[in-house]
MARMAR-699081 format. One record per residue (C-alpha): chain; residue in one letter; x, y, z. Coordinates in Angstrom, 3 decimals, decimal comma. Example, Ala and Ser with C-alpha at 12.3 -4.5 7.8 and 13.67 -1.06 7.14 Angstrom:
<r ch="A" aa="a" c1="12,300" c2="-4,500" c3="7,800"/>
<r ch="A" aa="s" c1="13,670" c2="-1,060" c3="7,140"/>
//
This chain:
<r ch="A" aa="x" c1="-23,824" c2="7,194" c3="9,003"/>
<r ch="A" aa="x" c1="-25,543" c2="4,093" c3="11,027"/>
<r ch="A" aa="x" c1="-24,006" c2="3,072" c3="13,964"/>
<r ch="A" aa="x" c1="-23,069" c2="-0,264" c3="12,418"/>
<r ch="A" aa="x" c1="-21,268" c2="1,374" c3="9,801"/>
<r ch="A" aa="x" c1="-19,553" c2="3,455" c3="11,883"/>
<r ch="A" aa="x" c1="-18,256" c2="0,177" c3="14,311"/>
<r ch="A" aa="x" c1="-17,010" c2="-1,454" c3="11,068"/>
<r ch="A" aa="x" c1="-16,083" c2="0,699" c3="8,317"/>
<r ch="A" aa="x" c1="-12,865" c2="1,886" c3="10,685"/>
<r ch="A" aa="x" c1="-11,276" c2="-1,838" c3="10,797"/>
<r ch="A" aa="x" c1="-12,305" c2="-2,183" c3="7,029"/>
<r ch="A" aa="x" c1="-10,639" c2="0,952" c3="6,236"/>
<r ch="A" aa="x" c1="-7,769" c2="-0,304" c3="8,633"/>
<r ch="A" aa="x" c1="-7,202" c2="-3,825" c3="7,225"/>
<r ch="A" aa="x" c1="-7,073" c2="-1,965" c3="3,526"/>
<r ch="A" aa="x" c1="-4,305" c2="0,509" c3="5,157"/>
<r ch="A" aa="x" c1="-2,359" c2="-1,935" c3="6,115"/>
<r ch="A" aa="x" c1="-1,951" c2="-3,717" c3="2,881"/>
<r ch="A" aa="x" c1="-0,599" c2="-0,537" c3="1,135"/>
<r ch="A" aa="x" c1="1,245" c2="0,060" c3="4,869"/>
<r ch="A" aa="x" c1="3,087" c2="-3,809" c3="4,683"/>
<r ch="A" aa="x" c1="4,063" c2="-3,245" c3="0,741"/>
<r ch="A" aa="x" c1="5,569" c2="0,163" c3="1,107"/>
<r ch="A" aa="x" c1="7,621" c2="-0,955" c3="4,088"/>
<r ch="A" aa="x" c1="8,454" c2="-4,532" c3="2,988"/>
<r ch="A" aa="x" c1="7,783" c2="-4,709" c3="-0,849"/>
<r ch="A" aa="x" c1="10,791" c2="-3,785" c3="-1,846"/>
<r ch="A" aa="x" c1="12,650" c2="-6,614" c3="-0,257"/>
<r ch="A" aa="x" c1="11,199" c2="-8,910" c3="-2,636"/>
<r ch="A" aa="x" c1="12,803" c2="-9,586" c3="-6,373"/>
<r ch="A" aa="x" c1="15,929" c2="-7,922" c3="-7,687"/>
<r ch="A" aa="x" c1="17,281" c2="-5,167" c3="-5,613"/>
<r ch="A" aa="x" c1="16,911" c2="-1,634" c3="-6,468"/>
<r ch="A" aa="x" c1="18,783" c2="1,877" c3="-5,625"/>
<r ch="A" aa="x" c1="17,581" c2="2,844" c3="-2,367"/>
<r ch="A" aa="x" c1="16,148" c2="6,235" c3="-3,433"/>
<r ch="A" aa="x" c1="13,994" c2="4,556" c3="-5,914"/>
<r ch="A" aa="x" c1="12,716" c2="1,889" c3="-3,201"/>
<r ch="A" aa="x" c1="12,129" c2="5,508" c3="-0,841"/>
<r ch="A" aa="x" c1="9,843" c2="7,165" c3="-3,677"/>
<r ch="A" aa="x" c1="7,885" c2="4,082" c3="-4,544"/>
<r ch="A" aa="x" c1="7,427" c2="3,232" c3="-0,998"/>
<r ch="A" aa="x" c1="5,970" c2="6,901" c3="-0,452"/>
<r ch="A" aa="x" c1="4,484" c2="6,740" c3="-3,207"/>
<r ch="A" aa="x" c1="2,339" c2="3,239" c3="-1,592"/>
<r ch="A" aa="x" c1="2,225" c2="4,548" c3="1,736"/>
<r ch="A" aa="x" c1="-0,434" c2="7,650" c3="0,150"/>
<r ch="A" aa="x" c1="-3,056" c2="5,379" c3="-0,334"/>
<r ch="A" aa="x" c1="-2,501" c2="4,088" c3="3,059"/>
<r ch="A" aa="x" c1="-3,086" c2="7,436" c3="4,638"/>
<r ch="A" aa="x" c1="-5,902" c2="8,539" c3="2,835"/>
<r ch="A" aa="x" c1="-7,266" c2="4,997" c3="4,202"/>
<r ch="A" aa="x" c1="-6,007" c2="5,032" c3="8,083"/>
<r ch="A" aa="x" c1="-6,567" c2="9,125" c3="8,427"/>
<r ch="A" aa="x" c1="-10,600" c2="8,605" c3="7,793"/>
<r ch="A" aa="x" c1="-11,011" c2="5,359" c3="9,552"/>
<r ch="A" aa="x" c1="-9,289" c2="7,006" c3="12,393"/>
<r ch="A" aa="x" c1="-11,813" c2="9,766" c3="12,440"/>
<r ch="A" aa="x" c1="-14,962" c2="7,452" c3="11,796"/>
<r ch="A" aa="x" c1="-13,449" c2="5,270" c3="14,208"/>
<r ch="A" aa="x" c1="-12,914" c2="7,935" c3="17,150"/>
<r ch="A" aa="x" c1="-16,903" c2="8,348" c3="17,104"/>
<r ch="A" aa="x" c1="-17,474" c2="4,854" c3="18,520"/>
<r ch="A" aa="x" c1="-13,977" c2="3,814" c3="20,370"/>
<r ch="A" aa="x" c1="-11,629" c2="5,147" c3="22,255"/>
<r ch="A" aa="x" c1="-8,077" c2="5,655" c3="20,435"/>
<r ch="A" aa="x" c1="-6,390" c2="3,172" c3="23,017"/>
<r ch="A" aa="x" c1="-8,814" c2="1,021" c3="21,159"/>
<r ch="A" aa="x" c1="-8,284" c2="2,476" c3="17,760"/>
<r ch="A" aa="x" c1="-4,398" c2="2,087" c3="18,197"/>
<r ch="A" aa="x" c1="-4,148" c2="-1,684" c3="19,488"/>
<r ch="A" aa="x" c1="-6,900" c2="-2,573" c3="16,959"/>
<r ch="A" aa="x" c1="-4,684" c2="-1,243" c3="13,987"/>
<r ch="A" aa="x" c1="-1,658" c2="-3,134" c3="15,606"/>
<r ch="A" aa="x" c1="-3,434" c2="-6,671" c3="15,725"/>
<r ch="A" aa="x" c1="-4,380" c2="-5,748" c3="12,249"/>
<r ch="A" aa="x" c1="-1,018" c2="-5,044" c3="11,543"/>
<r ch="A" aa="x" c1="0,324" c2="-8,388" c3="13,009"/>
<r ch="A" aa="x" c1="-1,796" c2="-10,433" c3="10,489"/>
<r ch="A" aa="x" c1="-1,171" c2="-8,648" c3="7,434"/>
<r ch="A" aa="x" c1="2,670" c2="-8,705" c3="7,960"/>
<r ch="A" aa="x" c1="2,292" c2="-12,771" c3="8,941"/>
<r ch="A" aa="x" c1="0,249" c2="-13,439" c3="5,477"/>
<r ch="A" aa="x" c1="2,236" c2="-11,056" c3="3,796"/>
<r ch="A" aa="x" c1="5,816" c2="-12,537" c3="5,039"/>
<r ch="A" aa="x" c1="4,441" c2="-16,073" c3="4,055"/>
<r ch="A" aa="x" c1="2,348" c2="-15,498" c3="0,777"/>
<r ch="A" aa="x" c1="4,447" c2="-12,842" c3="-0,744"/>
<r ch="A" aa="x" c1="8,295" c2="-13,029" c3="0,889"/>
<r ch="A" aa="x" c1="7,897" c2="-16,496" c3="0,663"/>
<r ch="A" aa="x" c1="9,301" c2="-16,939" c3="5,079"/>
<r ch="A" aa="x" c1="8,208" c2="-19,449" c3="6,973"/>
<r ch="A" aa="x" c1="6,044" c2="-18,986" c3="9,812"/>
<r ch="A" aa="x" c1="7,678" c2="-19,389" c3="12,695"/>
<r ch="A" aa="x" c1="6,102" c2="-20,686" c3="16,386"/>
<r ch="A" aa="x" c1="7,867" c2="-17,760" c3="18,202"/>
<r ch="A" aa="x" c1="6,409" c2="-14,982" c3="15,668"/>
<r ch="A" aa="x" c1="3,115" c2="-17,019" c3="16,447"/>
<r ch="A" aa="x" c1="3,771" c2="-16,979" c3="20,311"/>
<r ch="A" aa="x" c1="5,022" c2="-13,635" c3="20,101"/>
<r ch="A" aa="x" c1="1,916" c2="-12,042" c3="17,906"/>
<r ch="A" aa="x" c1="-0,150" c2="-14,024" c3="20,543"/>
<r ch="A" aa="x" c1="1,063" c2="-11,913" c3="23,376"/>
<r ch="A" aa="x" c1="0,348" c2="-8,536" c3="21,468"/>
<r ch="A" aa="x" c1="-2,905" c2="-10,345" c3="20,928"/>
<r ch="A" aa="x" c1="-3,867" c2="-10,594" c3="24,558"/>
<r ch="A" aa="x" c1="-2,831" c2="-7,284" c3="24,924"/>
<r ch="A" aa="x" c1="-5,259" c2="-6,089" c3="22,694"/>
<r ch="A" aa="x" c1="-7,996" c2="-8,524" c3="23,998"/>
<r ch="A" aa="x" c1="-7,471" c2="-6,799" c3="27,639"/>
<r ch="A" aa="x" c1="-7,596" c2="-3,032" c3="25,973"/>
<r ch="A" aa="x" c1="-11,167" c2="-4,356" c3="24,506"/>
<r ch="A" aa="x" c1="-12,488" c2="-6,562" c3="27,100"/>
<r ch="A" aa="x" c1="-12,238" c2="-3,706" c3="30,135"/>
<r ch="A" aa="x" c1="-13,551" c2="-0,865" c3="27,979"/>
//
């Protein structure tokens, strides 16, 4: 695998995760209300895709950053799909705290990568 490949295929793989990640964890809330047990099987049922996307960009991933890296990258990830998410699909408004707040994670994650 090239070496560009290998720096972006883990964030691509990451970003897809986290879709399937954000609708088996927050799906559910949306629409009529169903029996908990069936919202727990069709949320595991979601979250497989997700790991057969985060487990290999994890292990591509570990070739070229550190997992400090690896971890805080999949958590700013995180942050943005849940903020689209919440506002294109839930329908909430964005707020300027979760903004301010997602901002500080941000700069944590900008520190992790800047003093590699």
């Amino acid at each position: 695998m090239s070496p560009l490949v290998m720096k972006i295929a883990p964030w691509l793989l990451l970003v897809m995760s986290n879709v399937f990640m954000t609708f088996a964890w927050y799906g559910h809330l949306k629409g009529k209300p169903m029996a908990l047990p069936v919202a727990i099987i069709s949320s595991w049922l979601i979250a497989l895709p997700e790991y057969l996307l985060a487990v290999p960009a994890n292990r591509i991933g570990h070739a070229v950053y550190s997992t400090a890296e690896l971890k805080v990258g999949q958590e700013f990830i995180t942050l943005m799909v849940f903020m689209l998410f919440s506002y294109f699909y839930l329908g909430e408004a964005i707020k300027w705290s979760t903004v301010a707040g997602f901002g500080l994670i941000v700069a944590g994650v900008a520190v992790i990568f800047y003093f590699r």
